[in-house]
MARVEXTOR-390187 format. One line per 2 residues: number of its first residue (from 1); their letters; for each residue x negated, y, z of N, C-alpha, C. Coordinates in Angstrom, 3 decimals, padded with zeros to 6 digits. Layout:
MARVEXTOR-390187
NUM = A = X/Y/Z/X/Y/Z/X/Y/Z  ...
END
This chain:
MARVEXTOR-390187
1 = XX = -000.832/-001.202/000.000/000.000/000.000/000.000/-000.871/001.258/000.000  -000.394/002.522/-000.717/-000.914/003.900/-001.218/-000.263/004.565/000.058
3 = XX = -000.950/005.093/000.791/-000.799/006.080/001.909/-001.256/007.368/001.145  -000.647/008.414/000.742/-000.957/009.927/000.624/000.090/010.469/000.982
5 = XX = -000.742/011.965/001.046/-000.065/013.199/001.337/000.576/014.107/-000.081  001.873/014.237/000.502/002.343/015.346/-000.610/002.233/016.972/-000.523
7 = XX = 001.612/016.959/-001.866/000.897/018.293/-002.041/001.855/019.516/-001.977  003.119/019.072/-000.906/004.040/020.169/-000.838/004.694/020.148/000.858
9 = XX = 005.357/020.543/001.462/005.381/020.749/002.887/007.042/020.615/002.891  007.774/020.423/001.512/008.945/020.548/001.312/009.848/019.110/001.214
11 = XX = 010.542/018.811/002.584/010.673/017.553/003.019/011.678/016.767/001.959  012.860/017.370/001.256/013.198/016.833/000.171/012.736/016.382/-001.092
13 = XX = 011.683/016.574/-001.296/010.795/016.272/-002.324/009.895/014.930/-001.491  009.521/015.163/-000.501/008.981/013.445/000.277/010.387/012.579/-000.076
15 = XX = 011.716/013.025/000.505/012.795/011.728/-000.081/013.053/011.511/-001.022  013.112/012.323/-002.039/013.803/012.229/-003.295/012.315/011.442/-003.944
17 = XX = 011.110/011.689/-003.575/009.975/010.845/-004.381/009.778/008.921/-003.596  010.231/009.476/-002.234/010.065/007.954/-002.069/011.136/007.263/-002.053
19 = XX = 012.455/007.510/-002.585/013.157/007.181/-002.333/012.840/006.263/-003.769  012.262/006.655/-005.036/011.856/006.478/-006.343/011.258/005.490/-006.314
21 = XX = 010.187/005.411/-005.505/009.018/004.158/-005.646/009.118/002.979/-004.292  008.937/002.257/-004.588/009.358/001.402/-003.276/008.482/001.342/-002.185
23 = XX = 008.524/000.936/-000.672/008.063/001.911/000.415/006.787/000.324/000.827  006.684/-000.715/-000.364/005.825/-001.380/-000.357/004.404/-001.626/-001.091
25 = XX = 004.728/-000.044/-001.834/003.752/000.124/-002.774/002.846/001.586/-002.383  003.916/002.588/-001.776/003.704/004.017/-001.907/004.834/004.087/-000.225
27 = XX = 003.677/004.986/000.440/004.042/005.825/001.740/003.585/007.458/001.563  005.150/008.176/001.465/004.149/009.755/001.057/004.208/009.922/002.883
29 = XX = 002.967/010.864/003.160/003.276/011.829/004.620/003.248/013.375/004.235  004.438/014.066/005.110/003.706/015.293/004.887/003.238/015.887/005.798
31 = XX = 002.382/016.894/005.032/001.147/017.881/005.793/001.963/018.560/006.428  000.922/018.794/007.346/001.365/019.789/008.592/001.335/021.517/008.906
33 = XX = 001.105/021.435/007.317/000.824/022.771/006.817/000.491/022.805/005.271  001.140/024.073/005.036/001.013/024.488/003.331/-000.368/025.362/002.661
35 = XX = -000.555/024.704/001.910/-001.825/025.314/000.996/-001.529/026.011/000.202  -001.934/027.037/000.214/-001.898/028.269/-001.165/-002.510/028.030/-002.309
37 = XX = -002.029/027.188/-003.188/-003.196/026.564/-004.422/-002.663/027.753/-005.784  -003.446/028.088/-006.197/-002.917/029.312/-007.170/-002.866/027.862/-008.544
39 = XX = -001.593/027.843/-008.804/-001.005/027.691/-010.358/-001.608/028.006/-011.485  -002.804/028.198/-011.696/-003.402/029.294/-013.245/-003.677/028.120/-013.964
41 = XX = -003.878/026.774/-013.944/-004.132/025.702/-015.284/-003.145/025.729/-016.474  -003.879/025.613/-017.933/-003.225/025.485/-018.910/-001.818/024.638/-019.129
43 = XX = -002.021/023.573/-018.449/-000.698/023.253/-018.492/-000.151/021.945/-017.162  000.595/021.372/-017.599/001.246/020.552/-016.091/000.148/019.779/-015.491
45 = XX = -000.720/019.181/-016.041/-001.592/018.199/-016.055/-002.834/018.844/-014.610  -003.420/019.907/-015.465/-003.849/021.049/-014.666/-003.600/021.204/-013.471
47 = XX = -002.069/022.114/-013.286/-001.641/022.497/-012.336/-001.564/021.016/-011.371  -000.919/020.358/-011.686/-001.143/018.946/-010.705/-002.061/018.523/-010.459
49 = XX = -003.337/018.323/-010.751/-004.665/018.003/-010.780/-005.010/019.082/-009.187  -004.854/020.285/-010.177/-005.668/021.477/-008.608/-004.829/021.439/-007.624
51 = XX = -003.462/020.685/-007.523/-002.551/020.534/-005.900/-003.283/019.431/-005.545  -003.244/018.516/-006.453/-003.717/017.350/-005.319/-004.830/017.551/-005.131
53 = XX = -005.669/017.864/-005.506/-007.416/018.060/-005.166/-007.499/018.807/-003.705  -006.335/019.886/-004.041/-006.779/020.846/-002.459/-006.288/020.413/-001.713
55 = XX = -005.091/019.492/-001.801/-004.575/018.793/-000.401/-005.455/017.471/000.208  -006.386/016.935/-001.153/-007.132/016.136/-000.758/-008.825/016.548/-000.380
57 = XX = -009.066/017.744/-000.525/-010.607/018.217/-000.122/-009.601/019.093/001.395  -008.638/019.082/001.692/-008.367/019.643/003.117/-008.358/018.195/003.746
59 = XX = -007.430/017.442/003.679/-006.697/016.794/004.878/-007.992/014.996/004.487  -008.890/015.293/003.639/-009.745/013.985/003.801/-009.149/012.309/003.360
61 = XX = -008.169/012.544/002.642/-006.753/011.629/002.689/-006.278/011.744/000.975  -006.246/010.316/000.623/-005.162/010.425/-000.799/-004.300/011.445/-000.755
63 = XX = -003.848/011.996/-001.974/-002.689/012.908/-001.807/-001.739/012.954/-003.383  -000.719/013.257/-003.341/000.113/012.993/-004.493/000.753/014.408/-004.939
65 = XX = 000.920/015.305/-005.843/001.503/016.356/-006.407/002.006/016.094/-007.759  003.191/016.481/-007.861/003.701/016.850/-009.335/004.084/018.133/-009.702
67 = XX = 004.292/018.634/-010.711/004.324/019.929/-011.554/005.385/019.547/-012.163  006.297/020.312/-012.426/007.410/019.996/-013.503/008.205/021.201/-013.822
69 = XX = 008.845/021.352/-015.098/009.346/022.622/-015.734/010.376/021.909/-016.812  010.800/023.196/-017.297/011.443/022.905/-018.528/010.912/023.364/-020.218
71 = XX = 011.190/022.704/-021.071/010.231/023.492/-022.394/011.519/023.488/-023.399  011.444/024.768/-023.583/012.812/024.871/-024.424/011.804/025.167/-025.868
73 = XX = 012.384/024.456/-026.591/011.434/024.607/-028.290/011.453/025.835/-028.693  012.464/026.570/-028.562/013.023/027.870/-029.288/011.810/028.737/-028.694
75 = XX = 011.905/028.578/-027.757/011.142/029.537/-026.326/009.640/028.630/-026.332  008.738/028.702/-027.163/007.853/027.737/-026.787/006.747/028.596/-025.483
77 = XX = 006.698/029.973/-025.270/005.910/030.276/-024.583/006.488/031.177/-023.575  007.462/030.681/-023.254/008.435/031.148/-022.252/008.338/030.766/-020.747
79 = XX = 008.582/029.450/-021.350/009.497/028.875/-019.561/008.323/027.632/-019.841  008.445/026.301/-019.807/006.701/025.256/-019.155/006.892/025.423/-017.918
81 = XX = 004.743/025.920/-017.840/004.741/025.870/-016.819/005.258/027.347/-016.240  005.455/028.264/-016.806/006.414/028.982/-016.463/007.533/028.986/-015.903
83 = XX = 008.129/027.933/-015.790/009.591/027.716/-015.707/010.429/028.331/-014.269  009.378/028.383/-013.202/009.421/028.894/-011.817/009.628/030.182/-012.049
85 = XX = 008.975/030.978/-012.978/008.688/032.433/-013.242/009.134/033.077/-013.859  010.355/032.150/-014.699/010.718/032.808/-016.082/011.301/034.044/-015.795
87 = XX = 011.620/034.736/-016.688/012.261/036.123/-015.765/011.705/036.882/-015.053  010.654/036.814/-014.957/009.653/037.621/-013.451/009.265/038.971/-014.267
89 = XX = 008.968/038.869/-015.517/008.457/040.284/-016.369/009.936/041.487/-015.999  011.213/040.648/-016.751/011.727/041.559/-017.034/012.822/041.868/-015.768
91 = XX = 012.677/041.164/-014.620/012.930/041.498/-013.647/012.480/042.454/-012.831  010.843/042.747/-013.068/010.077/043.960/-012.700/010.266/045.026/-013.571
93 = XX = 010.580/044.696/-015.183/010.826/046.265/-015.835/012.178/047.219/-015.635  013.056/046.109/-014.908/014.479/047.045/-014.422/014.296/047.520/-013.186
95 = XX = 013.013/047.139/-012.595/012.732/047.806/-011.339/014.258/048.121/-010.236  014.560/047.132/-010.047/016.344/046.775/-009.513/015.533/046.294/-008.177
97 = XX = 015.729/047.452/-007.519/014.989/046.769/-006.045/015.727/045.633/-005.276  016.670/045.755/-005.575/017.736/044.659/-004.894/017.871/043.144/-005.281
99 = XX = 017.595/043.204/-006.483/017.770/041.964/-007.094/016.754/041.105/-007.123  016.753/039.435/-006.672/015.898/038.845/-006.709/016.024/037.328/-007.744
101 = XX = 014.668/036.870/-007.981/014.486/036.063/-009.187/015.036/034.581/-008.822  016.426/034.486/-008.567/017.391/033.252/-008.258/017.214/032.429/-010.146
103 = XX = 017.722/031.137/-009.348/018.325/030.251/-010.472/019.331/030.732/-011.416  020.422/031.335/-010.967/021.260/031.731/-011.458/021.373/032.913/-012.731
105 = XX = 020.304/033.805/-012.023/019.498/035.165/-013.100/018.786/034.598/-014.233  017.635/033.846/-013.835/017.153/032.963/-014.578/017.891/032.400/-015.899
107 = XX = 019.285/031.708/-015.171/019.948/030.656/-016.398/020.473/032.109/-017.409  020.787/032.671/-016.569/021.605/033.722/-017.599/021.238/034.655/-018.279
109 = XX = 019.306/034.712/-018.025/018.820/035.657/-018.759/018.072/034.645/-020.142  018.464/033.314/-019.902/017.880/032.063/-020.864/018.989/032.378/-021.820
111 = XX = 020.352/032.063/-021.528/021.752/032.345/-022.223/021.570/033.645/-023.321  020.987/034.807/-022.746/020.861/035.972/-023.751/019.804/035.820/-024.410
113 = XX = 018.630/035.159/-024.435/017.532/035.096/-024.939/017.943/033.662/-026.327  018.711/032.783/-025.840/019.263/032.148/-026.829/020.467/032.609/-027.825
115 = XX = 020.946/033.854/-027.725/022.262/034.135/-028.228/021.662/033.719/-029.846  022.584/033.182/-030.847/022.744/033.144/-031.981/021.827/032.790/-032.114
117 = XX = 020.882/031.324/-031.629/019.819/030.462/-032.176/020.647/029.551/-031.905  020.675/028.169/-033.162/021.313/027.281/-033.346/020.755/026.285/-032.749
119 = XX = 019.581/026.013/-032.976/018.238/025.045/-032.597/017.977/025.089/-030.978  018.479/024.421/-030.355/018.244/024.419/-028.401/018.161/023.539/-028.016
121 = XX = 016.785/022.372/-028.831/016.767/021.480/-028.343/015.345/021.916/-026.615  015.805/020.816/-025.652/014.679/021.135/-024.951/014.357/020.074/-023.945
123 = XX = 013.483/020.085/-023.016/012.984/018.707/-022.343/012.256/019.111/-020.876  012.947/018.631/-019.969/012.346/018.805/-018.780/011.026/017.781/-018.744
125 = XX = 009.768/017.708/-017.909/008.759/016.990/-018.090/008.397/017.320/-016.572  008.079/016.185/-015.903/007.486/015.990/-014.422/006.235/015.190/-014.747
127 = XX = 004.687/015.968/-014.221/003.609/015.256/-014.113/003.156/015.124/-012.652  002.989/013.705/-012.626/002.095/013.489/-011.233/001.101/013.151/-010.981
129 = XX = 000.411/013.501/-010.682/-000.918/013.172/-010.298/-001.316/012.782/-009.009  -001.699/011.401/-008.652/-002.117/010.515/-007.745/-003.607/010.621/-007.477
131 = XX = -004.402/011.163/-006.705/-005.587/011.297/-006.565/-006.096/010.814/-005.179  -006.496/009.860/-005.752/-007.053/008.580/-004.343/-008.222/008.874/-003.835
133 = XX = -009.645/009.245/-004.812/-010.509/009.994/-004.364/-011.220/010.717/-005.479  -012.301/011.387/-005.807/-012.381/012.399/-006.592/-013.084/011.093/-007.942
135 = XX = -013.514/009.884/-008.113/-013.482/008.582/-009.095/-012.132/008.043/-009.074  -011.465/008.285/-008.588/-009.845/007.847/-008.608/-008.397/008.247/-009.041
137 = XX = -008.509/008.916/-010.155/-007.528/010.258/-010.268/-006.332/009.940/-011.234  -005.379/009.648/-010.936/-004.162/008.893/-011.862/-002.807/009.709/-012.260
139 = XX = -002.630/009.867/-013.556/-001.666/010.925/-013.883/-000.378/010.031/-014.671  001.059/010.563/-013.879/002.284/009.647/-014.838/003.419/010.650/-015.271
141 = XX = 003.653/010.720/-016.113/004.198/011.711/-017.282/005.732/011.334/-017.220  007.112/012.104/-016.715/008.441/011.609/-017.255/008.694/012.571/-018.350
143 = XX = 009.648/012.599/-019.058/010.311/013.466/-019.599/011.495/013.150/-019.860  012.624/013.943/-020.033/013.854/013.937/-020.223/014.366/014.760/-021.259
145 = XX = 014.862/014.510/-022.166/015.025/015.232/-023.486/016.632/015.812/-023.885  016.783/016.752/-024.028/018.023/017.407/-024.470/018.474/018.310/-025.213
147 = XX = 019.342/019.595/-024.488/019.140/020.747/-025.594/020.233/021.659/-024.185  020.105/023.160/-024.599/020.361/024.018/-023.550/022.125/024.063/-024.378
149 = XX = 022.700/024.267/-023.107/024.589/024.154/-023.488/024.786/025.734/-024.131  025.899/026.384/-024.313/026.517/027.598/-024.727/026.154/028.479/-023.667
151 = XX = 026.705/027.892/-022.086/027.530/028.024/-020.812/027.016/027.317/-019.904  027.058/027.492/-018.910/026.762/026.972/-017.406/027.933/025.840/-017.104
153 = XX = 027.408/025.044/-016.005/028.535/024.167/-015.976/028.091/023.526/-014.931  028.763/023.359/-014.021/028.469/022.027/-012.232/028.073/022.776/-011.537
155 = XX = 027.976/022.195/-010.026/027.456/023.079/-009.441/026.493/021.967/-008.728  026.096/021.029/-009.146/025.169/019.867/-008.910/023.849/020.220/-008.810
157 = XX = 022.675/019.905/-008.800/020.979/019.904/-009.052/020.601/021.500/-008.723  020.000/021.753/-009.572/019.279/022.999/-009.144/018.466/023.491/-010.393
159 = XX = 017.875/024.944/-010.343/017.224/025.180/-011.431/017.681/025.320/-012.837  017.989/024.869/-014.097/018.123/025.204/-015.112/019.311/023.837/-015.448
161 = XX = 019.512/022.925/-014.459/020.640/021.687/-014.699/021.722/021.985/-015.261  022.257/023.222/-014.841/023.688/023.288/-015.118/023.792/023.827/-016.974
163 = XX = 022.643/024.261/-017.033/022.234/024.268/-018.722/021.852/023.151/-019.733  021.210/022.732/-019.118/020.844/021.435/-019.584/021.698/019.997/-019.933
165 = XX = 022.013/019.889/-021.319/023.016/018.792/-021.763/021.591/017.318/-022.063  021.729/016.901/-021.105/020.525/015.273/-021.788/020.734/014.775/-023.047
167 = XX = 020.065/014.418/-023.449/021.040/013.435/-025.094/021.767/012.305/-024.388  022.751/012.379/-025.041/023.723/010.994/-024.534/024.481/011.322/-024.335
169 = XX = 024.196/012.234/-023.055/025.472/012.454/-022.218/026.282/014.330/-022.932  027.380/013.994/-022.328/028.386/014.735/-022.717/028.380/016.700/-021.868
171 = XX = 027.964/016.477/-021.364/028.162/017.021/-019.903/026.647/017.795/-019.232  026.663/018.877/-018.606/025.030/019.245/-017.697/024.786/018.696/-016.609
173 = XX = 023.840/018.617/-016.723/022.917/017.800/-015.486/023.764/018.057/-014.324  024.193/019.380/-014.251/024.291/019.839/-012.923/026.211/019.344/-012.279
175 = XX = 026.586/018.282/-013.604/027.564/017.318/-012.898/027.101/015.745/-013.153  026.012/015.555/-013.004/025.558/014.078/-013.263/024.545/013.603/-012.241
177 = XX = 025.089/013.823/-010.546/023.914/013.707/-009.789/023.502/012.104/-010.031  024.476/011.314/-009.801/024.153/009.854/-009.631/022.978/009.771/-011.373
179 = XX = 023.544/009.579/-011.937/022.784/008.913/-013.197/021.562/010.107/-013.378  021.325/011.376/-012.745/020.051/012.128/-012.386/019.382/011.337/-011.940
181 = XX = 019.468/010.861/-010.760/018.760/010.172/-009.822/018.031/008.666/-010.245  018.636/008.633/-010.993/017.543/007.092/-012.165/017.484/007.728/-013.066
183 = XX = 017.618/008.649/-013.879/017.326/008.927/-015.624/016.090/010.024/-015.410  015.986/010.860/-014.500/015.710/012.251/-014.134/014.192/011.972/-015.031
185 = XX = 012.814/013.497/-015.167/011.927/013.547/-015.561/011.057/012.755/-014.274  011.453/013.004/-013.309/010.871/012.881/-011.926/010.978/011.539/-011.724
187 = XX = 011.990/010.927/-011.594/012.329/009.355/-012.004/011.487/008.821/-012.892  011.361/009.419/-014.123/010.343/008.011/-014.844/009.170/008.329/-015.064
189 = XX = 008.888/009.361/-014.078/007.529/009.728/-013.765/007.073/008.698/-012.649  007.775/008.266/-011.538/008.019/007.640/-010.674/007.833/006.212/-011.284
191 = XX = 008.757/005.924/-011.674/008.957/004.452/-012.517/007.371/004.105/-012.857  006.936/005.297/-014.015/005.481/004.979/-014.389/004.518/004.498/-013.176
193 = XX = 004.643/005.473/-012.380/003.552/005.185/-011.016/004.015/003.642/-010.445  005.021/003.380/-010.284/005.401/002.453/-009.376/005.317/001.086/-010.152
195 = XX = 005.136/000.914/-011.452/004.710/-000.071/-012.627/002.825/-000.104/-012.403  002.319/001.165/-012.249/000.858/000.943/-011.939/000.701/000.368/-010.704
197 = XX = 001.057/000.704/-009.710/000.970/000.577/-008.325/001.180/-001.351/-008.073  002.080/-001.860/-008.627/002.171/-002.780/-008.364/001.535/-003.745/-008.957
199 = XX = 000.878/-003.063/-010.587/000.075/-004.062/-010.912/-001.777/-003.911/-010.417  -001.826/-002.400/-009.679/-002.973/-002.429/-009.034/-003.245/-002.937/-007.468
201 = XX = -002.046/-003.755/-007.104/-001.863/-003.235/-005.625/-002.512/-004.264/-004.755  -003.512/-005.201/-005.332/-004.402/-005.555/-004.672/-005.967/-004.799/-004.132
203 = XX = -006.114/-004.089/-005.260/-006.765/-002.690/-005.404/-006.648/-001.776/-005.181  -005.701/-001.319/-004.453/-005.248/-000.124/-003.404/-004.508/000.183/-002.710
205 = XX = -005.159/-000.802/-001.636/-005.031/-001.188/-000.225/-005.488/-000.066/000.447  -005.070/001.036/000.268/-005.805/002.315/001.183/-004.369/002.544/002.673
END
């Protein structure tokens, strides 16, 4: 079994990840304190790489981080790893002291930025990176593929869900918690790890 620390202090993200991988392969703990790791890598891979490194050159201990966003095609240099931030420019040029950079602002400043583009296909992507020791460094990729709706819709998930139509399904994320919870980017990012884990898991016995 994989004993690490998650490169976040944010206790729903320990359940919702172990709830993913089974608790005979993978034990997350969390830290007892948050690290300020500045975000500046080119892309998810990056940014996950420099969380787990600093949670693992602090606490001396495996540690596990993922990065995840949304990439809307239309918008190729928009939202990524941006996706936390989107909105942050033109939220400072209305200089609206009151107003702050919610989910909700976000979806609806995506909505005007898409008006009258036909093409909305787009794909959430969760990378994780497992870093056992600095010769040990293991990265598992989900993605989830779709396209952004007209309109908002559910009041389910969080973040950009209630925009987000998956292929298949009829409907936004943000009314599809159950079938989220196995289909999600984060899920078969998970899946990936937990397919390595078990075929390494004589080999990391940490």
């Amino acid at each position: 079994m994989v004993k690490a620390f998650l490169a976040s202090t944010n206790q729903h993200k320990v359940e919702e990840i172990s709830g993913l991988v089974s608790p005979e392969l993978l034990t997350l703990l969390t830290p007892d304190k948050k690290l300020d790791v500045i975000e500046d890598g080119q892309d998810f891979h990056e940014n996950a790489l420099k969380k787990a490194k600093a949670y693992f050159d602090c606490f001396g201990s495996p540690s596990l981080s993922d990065d995840s966003g949304i990439v809307v095609e239309a918008l190729p240099d928009e939202l990524g790893i941006y996706s936390a931030r989107f909105g942050q420019k033109e939220l400072t040029s209305q200089k609206n002291g009151g107003q702050k950079l919610t989910s909700q602002w976000q979806n609806e400043l995506l909505l005007t930025k898409l008006q009258g583009v036909t093409a909305r296909n787009a794909y959430y992507i969760c990378v994780i990176c497992l870093y056992l020791s600095d010769e040990e460094i293991f990265f598992f990729e989900g993605r989830l593929h779709g396209e952004i709706a007209d309109e908002a819709s559910g009041d389910g998930g969080f973040g950009y869900d209630p925009l987000f139509i998956p292929t298949g399904q009829s409907s936004s994320l943000a009314t599809l918690s159950e079938w989220k919870s196995k289909n999600s980017h984060r899920a078969k990012a998970c899946k990936q790890m937990e397919s390595f884990l078990q075929g390494h898991k004589k080999d990391l016995d940490i």
